[in-house]
N, C-alpha and C positions, 0 to 999 in steps of 0.2 A: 878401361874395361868396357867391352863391349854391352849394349844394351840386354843382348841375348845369355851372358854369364855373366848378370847380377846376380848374388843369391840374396837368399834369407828372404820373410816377408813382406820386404821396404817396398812401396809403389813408388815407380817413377812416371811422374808428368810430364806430355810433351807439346804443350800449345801452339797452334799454330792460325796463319792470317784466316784461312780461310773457316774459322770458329770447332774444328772436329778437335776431339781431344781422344790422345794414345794413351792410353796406361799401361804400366807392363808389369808383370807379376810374374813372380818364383814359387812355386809351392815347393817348399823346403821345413824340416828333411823329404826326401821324393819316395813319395808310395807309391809305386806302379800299379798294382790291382786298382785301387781308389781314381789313380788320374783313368784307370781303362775305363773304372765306373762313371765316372764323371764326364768322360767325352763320350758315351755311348759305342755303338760301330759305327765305324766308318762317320766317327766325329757328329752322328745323326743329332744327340743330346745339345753340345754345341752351336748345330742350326737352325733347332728348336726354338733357340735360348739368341738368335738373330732374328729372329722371324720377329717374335713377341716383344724384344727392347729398341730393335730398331740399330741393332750394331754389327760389327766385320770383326770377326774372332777367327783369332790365328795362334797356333801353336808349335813350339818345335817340345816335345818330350815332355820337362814340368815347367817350364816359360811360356809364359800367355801374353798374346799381346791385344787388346780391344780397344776395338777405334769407334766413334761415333760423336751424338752430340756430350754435354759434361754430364746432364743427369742420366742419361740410358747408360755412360760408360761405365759410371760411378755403380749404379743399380745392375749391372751385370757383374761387375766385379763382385759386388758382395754377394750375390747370388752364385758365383761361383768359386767364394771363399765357402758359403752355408753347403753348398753341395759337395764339395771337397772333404769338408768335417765329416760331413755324414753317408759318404760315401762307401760305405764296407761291404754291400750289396751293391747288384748292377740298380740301376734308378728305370725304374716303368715308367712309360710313357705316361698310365694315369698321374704317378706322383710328380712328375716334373712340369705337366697341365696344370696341376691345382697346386704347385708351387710360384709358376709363372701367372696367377693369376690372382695371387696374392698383390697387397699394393705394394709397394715401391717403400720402403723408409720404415714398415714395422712398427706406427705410430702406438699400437699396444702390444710394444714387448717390452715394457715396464709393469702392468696389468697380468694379476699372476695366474698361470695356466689354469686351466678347467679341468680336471682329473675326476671323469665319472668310472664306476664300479660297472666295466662290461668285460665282455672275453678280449673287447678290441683296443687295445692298449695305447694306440696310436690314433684312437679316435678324439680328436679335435674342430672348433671351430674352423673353416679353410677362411671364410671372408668375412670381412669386418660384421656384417646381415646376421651369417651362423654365431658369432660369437656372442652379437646381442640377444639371440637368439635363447640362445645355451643359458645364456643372467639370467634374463627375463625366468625361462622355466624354473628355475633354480629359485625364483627371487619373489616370485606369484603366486596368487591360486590359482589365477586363468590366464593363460596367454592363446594368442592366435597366430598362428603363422602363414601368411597369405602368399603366395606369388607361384611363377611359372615350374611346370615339371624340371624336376633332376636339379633341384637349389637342396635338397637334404631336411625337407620339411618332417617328413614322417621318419625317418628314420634318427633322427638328432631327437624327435618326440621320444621316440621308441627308447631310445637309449638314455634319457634321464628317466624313464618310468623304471626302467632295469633295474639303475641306480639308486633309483628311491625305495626298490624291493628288495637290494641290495643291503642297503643302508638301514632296513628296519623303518624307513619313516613311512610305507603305506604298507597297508597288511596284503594288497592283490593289484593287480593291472586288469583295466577294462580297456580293452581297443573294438574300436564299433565301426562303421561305413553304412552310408545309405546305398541297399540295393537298387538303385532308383531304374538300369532297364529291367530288372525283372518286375519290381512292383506287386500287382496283383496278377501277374500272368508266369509264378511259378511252379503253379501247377503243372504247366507243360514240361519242364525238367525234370531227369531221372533221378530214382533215391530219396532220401528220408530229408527232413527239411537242412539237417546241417550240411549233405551233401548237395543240395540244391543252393546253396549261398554260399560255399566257400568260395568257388571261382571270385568272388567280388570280395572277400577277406585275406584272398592269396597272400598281394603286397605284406601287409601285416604279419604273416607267418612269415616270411623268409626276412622282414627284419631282427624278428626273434630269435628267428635260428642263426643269424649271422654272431648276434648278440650274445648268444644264451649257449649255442649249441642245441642241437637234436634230443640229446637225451637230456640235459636240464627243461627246457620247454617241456618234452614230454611227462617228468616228473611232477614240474610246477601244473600242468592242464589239470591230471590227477589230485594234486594236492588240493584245488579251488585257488590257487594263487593266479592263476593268468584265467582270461575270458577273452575270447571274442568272439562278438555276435552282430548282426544287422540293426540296426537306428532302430526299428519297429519295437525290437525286443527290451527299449531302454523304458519303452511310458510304464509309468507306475513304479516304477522305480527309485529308493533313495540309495544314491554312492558312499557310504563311511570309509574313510580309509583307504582310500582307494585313488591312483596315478588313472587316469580317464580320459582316453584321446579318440577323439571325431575325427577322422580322416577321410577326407571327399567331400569337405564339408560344403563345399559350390554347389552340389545337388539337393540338400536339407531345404524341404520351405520354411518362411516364415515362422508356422506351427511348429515342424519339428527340430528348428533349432532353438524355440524358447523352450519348444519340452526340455530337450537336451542337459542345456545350460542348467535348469533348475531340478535337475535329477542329484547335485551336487551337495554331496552333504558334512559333516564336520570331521576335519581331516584329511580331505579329499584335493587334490590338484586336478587342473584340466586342463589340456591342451586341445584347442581345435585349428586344422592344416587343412586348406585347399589353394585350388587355382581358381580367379574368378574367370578367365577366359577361358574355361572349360568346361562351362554348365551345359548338362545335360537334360534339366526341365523342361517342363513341355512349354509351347511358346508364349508368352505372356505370364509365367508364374514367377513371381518373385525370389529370387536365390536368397535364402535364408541368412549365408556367411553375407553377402553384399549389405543385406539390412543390419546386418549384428555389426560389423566395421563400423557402420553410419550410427547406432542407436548406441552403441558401449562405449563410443569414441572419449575420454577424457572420466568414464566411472574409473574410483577409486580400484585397486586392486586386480584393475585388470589391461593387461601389455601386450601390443601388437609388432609384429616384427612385418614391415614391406619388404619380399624380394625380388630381384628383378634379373635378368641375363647374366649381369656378370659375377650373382651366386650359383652359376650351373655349375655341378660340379661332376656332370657324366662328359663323355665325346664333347669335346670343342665345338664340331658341327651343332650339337643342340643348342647351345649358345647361339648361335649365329641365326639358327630355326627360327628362336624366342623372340629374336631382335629383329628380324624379316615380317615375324607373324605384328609383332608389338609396331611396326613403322607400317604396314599395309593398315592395320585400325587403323590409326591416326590419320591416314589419308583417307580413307574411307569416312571419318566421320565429319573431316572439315571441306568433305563436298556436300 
């Protein structure tokens, strides 16, 4: 029997001197829609899926043949044994990105799923970062989540706050931001003070309505279940009951992140999320999140998540931004 009318799901091995290894594979019984979903057009899914493992994917109809080294061959196989399964829709480029950039081996797929209460059903941990991420909220009263734009800081916040409102365990959601360019120069913008500070709350709203939907958010605003408001509006304030996330928090001084923190009161979770290479302070003030990293480091009760480039989980190219921008400091500082 020819290598190419094997059937059934048996891999065959083909080793050879010069170390590349062939596998070949039958997807059997043969779905046609599913293989159309799984090789994209014009097999684009396929190339994708060369690019990022490092292998030469060949197919006639539902026989695949991948040649490469033994762990990229191994690791694309099963990557498109998993895309095969789940193929009953065509595969979007965003989902077969943050597929591909999952690691290699699934070391926590014994570790059992994270099932929060939002509209998004399919929202999960994508990288080993988000899933600590996910415990830690789940598992704290404060956590911080630090690292580069589009790693899924505020909106992974955002959606266990959902969940916790969800679930009865806080009675409302507080999401806050420091307006730090308007400051005391909002006088010059048009409108009443909540229309002069949403532009810098925006973010915040569109993860709720991703979450929530339009008219639940707007019912919950109504109700006093949800809040959000500018950093300034937290002093004097105690939280009971309350899911309570700082986002931006790179621009908070010193001052206004121990306000913050100590606005927390019984019952109450916190999350706070920035970037520190995005501070926005004037020059020589102290970034609040940078001191709270260094002074809360090792206190009971409270969990930091580091992310870095390869939790970006918008466009590939930001990735590659993060990692350009993160390798230009490091030269820049060890001259």
């Amino acid at each position: 029997m020819a290598p190419w009318q094997h059937g059934g799901d048996n891999v065959r091995l083909f080793r050879f001197r010069a170390a590349p290894m062939i596998l070949r594979h039958v997807f059997s019984p043969t779905d046609n829609p599913r293989l159309a979903h799984l090789c994209g057009a014009l097999d684009e899914n396929l190339r994708a899926i060369e690019t990022a493992l490092g292998v030469r994917i060949t197919h006639r109809q539902e026989a695949f043949r991948i040649e490469g080294q033994r762990e990229a061959a191994e690791a694309a196989l099963m990557l498109l044994q998993s895309l095969y399964r789940d193929a009953t829709q065509p595969l979007d480029a965003q989902t077969l990105q943050l597929v591909l950039r999952q690691p290699k081996g699934a070391a926590e797929a014994d570790e059992p799923r994270i099932v929060l209460h939002t509209r998004r059903s399919d929202l999960a941990g994508r990288t080993p970062n988000q899933t600590q991420y996910l415990r830690q909220m789940l598992s704290h009263d404060m956590c911080f989540g630090i690292g580069p734009a589009g790693t899924g800081k505020t909106f992974l916040a955002v959606a266990c706050a959902v969940d916790a409102l969800e679930r009865s365990t806080v009675q409302r959601i507080v999401l806050t931001r420091p307006a730090v360019e308007a400051g005391e120069r909002l006088g010059f913008l048009p409108g009443d003070m909540a229309q002069k500070v949403d532009p810098y709350l925006r973010p915040l709203y569109d993860a709720l309505y991703d979450l929530m939907g339009l008219e639940r958010v707007t019912r919950a605003f109504d109700k006093g279940l949800l809040e959000v408001a500018p950093l300034a509006f937290m002093r004097g304030r105690t939280l009971n009951h309350a899911f309570v996330i700082l986002d931006e928090a790179q621009n908070t001084t010193s001052e206004q992140m121990k306000m913050f923190l100590t606005r927390i009161g019984f019952g109450s979770r916190c999350v706070v999320t920035g970037d520190v290479s995005q501070i926005d302070l004037p020059k020589g003030r102290v970034s609040g999140l940078v001191e709270a990293r260094s002074v809360l480091a090792g206190v009971e009760g409270v969990a930091f998540t580091e992310f870095n480039a390869a939790d970006v989980v918008r466009h590939p190219l930001v990735a590659r931004i993060v990692e350009a921008y993160a390798a230009a400091r490091l030269r820049s500082e060890g001259n």
